[in-house]
C-alpha positions in Angstrom: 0.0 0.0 0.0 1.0 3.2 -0.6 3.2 5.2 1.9 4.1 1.5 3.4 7.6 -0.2 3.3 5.5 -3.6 2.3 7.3 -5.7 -0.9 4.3 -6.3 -3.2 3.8 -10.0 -3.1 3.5 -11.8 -5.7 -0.3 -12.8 -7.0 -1.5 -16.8 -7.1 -4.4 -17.9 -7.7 -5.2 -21.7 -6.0 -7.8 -23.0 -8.5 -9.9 -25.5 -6.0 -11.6 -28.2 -8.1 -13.6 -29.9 -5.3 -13.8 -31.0 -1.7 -12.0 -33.6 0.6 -14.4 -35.7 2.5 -16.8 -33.8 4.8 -15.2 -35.6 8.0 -12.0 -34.8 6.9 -13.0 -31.1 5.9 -14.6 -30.9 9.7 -11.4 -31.9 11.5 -8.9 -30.3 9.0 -10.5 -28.0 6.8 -10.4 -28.1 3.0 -8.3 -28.8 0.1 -7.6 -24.5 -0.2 -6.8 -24.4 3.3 -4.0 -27.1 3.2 -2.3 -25.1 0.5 -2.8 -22.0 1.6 -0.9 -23.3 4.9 2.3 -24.7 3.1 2.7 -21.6 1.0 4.9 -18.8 1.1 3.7 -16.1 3.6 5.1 -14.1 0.5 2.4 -14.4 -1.9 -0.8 -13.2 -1.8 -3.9 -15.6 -2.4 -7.0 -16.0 -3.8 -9.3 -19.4 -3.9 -11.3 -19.6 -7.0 -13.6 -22.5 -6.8 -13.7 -23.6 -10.6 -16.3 -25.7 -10.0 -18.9 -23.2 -9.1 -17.5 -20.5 -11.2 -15.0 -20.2 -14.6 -11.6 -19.1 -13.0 -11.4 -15.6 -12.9 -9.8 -12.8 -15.2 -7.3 -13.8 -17.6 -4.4 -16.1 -17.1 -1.9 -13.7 -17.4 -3.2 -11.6 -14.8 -1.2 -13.9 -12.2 2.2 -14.5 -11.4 1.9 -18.3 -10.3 -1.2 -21.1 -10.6 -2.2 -23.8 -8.2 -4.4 -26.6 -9.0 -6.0 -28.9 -6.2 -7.3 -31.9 -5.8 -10.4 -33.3 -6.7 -12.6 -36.5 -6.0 -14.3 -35.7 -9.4 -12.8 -37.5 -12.4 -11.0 -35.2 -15.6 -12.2 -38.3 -17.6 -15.5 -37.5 -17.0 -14.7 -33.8 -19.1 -17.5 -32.1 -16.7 -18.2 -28.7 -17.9 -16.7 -27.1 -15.3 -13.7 -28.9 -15.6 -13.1 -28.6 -19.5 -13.5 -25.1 -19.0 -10.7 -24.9 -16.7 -8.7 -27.0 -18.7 -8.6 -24.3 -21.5 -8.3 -21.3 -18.9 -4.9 -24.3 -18.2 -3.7 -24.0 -21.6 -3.5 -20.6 -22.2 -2.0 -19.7 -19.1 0.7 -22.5 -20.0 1.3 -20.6 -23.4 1.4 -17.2 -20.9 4.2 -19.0 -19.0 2.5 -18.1 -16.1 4.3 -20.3 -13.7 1.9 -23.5 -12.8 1.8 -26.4 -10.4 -0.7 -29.3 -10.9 -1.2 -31.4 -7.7 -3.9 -35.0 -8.3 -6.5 -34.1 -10.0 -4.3 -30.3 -11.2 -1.8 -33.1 -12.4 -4.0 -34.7 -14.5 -6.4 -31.7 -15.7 -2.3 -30.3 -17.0 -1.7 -33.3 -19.1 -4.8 -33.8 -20.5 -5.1 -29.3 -21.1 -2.0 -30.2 -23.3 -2.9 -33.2 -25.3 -2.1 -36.2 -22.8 -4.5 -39.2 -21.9 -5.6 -39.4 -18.4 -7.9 -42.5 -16.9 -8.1 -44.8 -14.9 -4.6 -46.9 -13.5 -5.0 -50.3 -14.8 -4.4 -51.7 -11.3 -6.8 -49.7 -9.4 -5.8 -47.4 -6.6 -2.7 -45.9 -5.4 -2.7 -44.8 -1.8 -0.8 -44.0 1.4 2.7 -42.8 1.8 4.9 -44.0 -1.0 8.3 -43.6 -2.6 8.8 -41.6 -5.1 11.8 -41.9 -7.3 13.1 -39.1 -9.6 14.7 -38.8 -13.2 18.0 -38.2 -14.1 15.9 -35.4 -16.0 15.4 -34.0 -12.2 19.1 -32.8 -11.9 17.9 -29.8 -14.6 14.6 -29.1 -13.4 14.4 -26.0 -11.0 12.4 -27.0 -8.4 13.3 -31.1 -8.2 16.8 -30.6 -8.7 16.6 -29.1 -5.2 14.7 -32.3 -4.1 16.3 -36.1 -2.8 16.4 -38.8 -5.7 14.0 -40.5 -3.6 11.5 -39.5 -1.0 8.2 -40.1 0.7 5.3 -38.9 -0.4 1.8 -39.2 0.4 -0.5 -40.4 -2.3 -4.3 -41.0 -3.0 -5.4 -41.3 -6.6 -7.7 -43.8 -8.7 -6.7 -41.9 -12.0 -3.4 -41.4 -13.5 -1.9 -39.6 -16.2 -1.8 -42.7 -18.8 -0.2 -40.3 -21.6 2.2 -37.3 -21.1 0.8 -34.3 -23.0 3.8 -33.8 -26.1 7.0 -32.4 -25.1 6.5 -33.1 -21.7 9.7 -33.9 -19.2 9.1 -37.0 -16.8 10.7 -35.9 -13.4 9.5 -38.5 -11.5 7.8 -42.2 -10.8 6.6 -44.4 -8.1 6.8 -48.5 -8.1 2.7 -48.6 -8.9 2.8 -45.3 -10.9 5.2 -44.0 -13.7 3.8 -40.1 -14.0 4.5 -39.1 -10.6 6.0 -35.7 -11.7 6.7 -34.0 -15.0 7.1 -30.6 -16.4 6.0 -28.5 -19.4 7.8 -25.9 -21.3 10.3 -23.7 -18.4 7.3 -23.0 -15.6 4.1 -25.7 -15.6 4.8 -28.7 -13.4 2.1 -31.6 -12.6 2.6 -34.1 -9.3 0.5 -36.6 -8.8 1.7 -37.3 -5.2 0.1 -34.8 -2.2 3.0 -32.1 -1.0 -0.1 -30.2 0.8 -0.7 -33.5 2.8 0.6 -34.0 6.7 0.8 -37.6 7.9 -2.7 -36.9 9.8 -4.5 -35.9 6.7 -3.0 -39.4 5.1 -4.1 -41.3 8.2 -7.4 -39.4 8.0 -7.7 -40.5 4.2 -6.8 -44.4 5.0 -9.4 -44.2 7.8 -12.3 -43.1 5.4 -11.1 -45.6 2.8 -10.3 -48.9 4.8 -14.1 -50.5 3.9 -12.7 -50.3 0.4 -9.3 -50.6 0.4 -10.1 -54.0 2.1 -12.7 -54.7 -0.3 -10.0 -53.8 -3.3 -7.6 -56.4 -1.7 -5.7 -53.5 -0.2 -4.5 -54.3 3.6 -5.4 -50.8 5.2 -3.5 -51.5 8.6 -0.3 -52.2 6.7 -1.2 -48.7 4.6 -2.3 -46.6 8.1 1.1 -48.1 9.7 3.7 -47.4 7.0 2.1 -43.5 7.0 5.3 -41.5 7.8 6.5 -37.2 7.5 7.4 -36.4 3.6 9.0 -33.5 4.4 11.0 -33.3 0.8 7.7 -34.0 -0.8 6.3 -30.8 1.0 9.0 -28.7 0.2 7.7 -28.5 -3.3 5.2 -26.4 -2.4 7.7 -23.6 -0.7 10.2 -24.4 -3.7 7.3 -23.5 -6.2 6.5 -20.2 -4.2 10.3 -19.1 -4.6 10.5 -19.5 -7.9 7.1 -17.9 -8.8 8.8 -14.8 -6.3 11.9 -15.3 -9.0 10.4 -15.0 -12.0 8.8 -11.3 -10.9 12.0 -10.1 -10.5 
């Protein structure tokens, strides 16, 4: 403001695509929320529920782009979400910088011409390892990340095709799209760097009818649930570089 020492900071928008589950949203608040924690204290943010409204004002008008979560499906090409997914585009031809998480992940690969459905083997959940690329050790934000980490995952859908072009960063044993990145600033991650152990536990709790019922053992999932520190420092690594690329 004017007459203030205050840096302007720079302007994200989180683009929420749904809701977690409504016990989990009571005891931990929502998929915004979680983001809006882990963020920079340095950027100033706005929630635009693209589900209830086309995201707002042109892509260029923001210096950096987070997508949530979802439990609705991109292969289902719901109105709301097709829309976004060309809003996605052009703010990847802005070079707006851009970070995909889950559902973000996939709504980036298929806004660019990649094939997401559903994994072949079902579900991938809990705190996995993920394993990065040789292609990593270039990349801005997962050079500055462990060749391997934990990382907590929930996700029936996966990004089958990359969109053209794309760099893989990233796999896990069950999924091979874990990370990749488009162009110099549009990153998708299909593992959870806004997720805290509790919100994993919390997931595997609502999901143990049917993780037993998939053939899943949900005890050995709830016990192997550990910190994923490196996986949440994507979040902060993201927020420096969209702070970077103002200057």
């Amino acid at each position: 403001m004017a007459g203030t020492q205050t840096p302007h900071k720079a302007r994200v928008v989180i683009l929420k695509t749904g809701s977690t589950y409504p016990q989990i949203r009571d005891q931990f608040g929502d998929f915004d929320a979680w983001f809006s924690r882990a963020l920079s204290s340095q950027l100033e943010l706005t929630i635009a529920d693209v589900t209830q409204a086309p995201p707002p004002v042109q892509p260029g008008d923001w210096q950096g782009i987070v997508i949530t979560g979802s439990p609705a499906m991109v292969s289902e090409r719901a109105a709301w979400s097709e829309t976004t997914a060309a809003w996605v585009r052009q703010a990847v031809e802005a070079g707006v910088p851009l970070l995909g998480v889950c559902y973000g992940h996939q709504l980036l690969a298929h806004a660019l011409g990649g094939k997401v459905d559903y994994h072949p083997d079902g579900r991938e959940t809990g705190t996995q390892a993920v394993t990065l690329f040789d292609s990593a050790q270039d990349d801005p934000l997962f050079s500055q990340l462990p060749k391997q980490f934990p990382a907590h995952l929930t996700h029936k859908q996966s990004v089958i095709e990359l969109p053209p072009g794309a760099v893989l960063l990233g796999r896990s044993a069950f999924e091979p799209h874990q990370a990749f990145r488009v162009g110099k600033n549009a990153w998708g991650v299909q593992f959870h760097p806004e997720f805290n152990e509790q919100i994993m536990k919390a997931y595997l709790e609502v999901q143990y009818p049917d993780l037993e019922s998939e053939g899943l053992d949900a005890n050995a999932l709830l016990s192997s649930v550990q910190p994923a520190p490196a996986a949440s420092q994507l979040l902060r690594l993201f927020a420096d570089w969209v702070i970077k690329q103002q200057h």
